[in-house]
Chimera marker file (.cmm) of the C-alpha trace (Angstrom):
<marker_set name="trace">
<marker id="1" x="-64.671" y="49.994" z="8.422" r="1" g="1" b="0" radius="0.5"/>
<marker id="2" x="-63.441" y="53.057" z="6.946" r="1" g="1" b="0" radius="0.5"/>
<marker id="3" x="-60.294" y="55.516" z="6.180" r="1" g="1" b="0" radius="0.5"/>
<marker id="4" x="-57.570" y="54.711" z="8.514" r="1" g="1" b="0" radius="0.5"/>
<marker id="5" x="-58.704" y="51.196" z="10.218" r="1" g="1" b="0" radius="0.5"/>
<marker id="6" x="-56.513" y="48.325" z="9.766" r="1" g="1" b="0" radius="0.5"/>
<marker id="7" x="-56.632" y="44.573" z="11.086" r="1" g="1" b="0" radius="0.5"/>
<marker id="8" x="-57.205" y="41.314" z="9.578" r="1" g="1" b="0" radius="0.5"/>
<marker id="9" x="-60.903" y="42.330" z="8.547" r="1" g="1" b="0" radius="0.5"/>
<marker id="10" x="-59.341" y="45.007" z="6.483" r="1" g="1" b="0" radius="0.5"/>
<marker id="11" x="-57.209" y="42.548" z="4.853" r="1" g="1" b="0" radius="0.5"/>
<marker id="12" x="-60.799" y="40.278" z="3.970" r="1" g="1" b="0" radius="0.5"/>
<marker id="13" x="-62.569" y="43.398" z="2.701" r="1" g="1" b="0" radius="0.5"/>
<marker id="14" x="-58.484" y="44.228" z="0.500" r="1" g="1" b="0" radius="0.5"/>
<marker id="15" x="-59.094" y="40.523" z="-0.489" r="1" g="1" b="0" radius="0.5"/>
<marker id="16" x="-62.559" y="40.632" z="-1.697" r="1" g="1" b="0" radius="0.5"/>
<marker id="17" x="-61.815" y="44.154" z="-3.892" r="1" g="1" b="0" radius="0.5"/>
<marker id="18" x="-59.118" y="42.737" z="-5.234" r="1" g="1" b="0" radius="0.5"/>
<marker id="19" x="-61.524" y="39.554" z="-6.619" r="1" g="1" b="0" radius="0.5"/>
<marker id="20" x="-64.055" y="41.315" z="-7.559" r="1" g="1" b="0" radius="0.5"/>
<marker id="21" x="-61.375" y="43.586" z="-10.123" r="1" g="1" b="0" radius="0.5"/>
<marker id="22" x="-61.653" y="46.711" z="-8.144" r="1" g="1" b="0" radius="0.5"/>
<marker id="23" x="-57.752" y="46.406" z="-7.588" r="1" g="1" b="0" radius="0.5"/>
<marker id="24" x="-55.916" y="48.125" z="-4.212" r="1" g="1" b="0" radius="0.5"/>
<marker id="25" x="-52.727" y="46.652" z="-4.517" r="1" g="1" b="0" radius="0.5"/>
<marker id="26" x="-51.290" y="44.758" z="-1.508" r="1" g="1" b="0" radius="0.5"/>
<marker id="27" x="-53.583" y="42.906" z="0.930" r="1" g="1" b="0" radius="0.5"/>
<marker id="28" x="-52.049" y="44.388" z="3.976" r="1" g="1" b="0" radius="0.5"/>
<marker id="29" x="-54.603" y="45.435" z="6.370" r="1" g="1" b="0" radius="0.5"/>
<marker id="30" x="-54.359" y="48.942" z="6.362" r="1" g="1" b="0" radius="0.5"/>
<marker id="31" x="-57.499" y="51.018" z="4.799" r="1" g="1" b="0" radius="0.5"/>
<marker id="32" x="-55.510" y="53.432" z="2.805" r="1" g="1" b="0" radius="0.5"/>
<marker id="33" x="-56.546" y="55.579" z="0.044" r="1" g="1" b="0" radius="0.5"/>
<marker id="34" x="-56.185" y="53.151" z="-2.500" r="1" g="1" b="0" radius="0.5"/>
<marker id="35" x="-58.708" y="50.622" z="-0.310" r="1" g="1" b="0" radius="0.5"/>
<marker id="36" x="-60.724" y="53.662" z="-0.072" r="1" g="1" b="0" radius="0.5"/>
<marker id="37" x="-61.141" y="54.705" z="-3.807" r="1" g="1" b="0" radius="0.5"/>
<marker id="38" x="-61.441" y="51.167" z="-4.599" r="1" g="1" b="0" radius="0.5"/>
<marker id="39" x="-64.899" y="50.721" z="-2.536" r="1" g="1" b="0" radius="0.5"/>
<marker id="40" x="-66.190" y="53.711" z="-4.187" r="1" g="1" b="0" radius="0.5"/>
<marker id="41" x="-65.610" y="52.302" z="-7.455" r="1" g="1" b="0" radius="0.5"/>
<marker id="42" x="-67.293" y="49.054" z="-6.191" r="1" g="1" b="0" radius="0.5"/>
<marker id="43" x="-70.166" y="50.924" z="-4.514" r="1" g="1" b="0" radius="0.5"/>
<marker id="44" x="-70.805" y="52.920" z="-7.337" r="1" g="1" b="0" radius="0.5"/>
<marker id="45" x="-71.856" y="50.419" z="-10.054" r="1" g="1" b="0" radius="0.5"/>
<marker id="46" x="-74.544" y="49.273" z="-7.495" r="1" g="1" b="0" radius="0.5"/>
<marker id="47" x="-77.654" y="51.565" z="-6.738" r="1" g="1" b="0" radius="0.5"/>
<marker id="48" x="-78.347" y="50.599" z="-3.523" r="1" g="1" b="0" radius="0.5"/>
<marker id="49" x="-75.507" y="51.456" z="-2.026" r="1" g="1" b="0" radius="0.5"/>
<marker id="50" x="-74.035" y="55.301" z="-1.303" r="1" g="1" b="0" radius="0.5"/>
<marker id="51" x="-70.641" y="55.669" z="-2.255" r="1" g="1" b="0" radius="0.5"/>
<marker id="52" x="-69.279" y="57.126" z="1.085" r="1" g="1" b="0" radius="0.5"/>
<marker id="53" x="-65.560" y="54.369" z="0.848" r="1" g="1" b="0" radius="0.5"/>
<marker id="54" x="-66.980" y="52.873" z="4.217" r="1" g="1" b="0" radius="0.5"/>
<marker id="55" x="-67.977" y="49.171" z="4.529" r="1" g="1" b="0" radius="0.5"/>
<marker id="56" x="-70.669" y="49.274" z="6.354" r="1" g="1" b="0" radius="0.5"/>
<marker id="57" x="-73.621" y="46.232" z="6.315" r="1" g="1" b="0" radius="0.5"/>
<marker id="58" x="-75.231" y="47.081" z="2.948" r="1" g="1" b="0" radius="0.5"/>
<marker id="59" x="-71.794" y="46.977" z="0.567" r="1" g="1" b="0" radius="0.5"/>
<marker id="60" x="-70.969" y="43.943" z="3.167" r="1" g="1" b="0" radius="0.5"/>
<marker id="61" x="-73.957" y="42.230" z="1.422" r="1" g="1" b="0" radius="0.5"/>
<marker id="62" x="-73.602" y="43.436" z="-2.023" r="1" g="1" b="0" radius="0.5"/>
<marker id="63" x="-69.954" y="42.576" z="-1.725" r="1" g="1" b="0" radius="0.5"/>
<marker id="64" x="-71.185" y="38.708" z="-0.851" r="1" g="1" b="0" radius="0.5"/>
<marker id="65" x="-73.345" y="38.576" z="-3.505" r="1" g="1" b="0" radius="0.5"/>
<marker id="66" x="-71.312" y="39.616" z="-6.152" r="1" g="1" b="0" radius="0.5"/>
<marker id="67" x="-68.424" y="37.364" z="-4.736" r="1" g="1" b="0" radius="0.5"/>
<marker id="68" x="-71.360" y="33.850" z="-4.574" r="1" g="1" b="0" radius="0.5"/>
<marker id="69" x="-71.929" y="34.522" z="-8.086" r="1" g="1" b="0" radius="0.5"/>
<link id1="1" id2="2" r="1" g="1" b="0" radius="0.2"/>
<link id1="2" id2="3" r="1" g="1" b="0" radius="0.2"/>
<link id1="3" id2="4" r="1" g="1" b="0" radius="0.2"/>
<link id1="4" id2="5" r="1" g="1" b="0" radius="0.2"/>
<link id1="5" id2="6" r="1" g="1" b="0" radius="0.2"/>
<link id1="6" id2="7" r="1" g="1" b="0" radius="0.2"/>
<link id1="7" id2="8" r="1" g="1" b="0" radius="0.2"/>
<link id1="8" id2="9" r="1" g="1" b="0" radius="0.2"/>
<link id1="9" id2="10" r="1" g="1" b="0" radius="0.2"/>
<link id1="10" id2="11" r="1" g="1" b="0" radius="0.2"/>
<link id1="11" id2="12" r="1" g="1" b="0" radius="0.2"/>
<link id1="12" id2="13" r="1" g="1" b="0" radius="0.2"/>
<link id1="13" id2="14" r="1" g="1" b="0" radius="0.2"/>
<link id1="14" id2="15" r="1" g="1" b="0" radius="0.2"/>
<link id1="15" id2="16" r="1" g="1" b="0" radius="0.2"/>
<link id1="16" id2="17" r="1" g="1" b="0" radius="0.2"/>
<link id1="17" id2="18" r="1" g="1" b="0" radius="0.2"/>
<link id1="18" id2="19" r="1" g="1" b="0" radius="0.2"/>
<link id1="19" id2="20" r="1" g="1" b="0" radius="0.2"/>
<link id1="20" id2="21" r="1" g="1" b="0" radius="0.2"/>
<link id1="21" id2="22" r="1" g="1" b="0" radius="0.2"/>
<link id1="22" id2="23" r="1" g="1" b="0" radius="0.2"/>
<link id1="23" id2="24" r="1" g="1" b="0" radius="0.2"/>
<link id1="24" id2="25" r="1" g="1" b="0" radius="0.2"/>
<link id1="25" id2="26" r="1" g="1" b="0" radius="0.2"/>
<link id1="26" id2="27" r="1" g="1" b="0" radius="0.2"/>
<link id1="27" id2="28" r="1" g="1" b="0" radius="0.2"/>
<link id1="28" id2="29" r="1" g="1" b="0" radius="0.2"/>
<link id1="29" id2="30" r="1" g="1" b="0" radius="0.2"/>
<link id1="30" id2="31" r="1" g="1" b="0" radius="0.2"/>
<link id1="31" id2="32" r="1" g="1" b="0" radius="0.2"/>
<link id1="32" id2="33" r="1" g="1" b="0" radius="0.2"/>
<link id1="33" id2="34" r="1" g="1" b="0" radius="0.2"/>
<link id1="34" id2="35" r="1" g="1" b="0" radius="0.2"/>
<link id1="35" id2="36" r="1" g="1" b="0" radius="0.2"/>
<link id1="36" id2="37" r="1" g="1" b="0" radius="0.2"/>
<link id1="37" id2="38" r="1" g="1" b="0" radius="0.2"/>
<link id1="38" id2="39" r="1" g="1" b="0" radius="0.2"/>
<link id1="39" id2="40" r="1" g="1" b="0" radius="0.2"/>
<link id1="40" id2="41" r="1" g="1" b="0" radius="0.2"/>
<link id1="41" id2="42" r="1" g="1" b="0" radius="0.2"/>
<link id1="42" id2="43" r="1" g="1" b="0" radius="0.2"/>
<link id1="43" id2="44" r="1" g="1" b="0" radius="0.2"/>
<link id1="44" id2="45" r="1" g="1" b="0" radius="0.2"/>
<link id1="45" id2="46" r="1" g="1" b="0" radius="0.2"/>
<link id1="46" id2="47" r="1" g="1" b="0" radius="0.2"/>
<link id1="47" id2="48" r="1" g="1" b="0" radius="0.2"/>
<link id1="48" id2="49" r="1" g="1" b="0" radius="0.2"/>
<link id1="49" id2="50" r="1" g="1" b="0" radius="0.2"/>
<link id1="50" id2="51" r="1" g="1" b="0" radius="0.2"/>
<link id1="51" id2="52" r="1" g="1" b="0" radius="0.2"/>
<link id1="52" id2="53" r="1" g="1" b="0" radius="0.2"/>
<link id1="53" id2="54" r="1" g="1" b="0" radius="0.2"/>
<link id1="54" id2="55" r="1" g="1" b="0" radius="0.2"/>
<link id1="55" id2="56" r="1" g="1" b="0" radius="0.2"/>
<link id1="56" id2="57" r="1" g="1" b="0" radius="0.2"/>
<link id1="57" id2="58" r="1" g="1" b="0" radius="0.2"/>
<link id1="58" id2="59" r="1" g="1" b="0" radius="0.2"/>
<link id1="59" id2="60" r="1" g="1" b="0" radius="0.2"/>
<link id1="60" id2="61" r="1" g="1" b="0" radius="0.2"/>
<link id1="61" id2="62" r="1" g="1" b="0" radius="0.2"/>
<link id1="62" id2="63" r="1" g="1" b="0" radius="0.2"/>
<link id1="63" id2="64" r="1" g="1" b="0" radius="0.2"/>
<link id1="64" id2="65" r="1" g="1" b="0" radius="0.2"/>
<link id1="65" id2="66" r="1" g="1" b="0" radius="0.2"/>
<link id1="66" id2="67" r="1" g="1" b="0" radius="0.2"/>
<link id1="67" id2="68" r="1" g="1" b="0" radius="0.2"/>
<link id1="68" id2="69" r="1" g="1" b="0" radius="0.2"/>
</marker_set>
């Protein structure tokens, strides 16, 4: 997912930022700039991942793991 997408998996990935204290506001489906900025933030305290603000499988799994901790 990335800039622009919206749907109810939008509103999952909104939902897990938002737990995880990398705040975007309202959970409303649409991958905004705020959802946007708020992955980078999240992919940028983990190494493994390249801060490019699209969920893609890698920050899918880090996103999981830090979420089952």
């Amino acid at each position: 997912m990335k800039l622009g997408d919206r749907g109810s998996n939008v509103v999952k990935v909104q939902r897990a930022l938002n737990k995880l204290n990398f705040k975007v506001g309202a959970e409303d489906g649409i991958f905004g700039s705020r959802t946007g900025n708020a992955l980078k933030r999240f992919q940028s305290m983990y190494a493994s991942l390249k801060v490019d603000g699209i969920y893609g499988k890698n920050t899918e799994l880090e996103m999981e793991k830090q979420l089952n901790k």
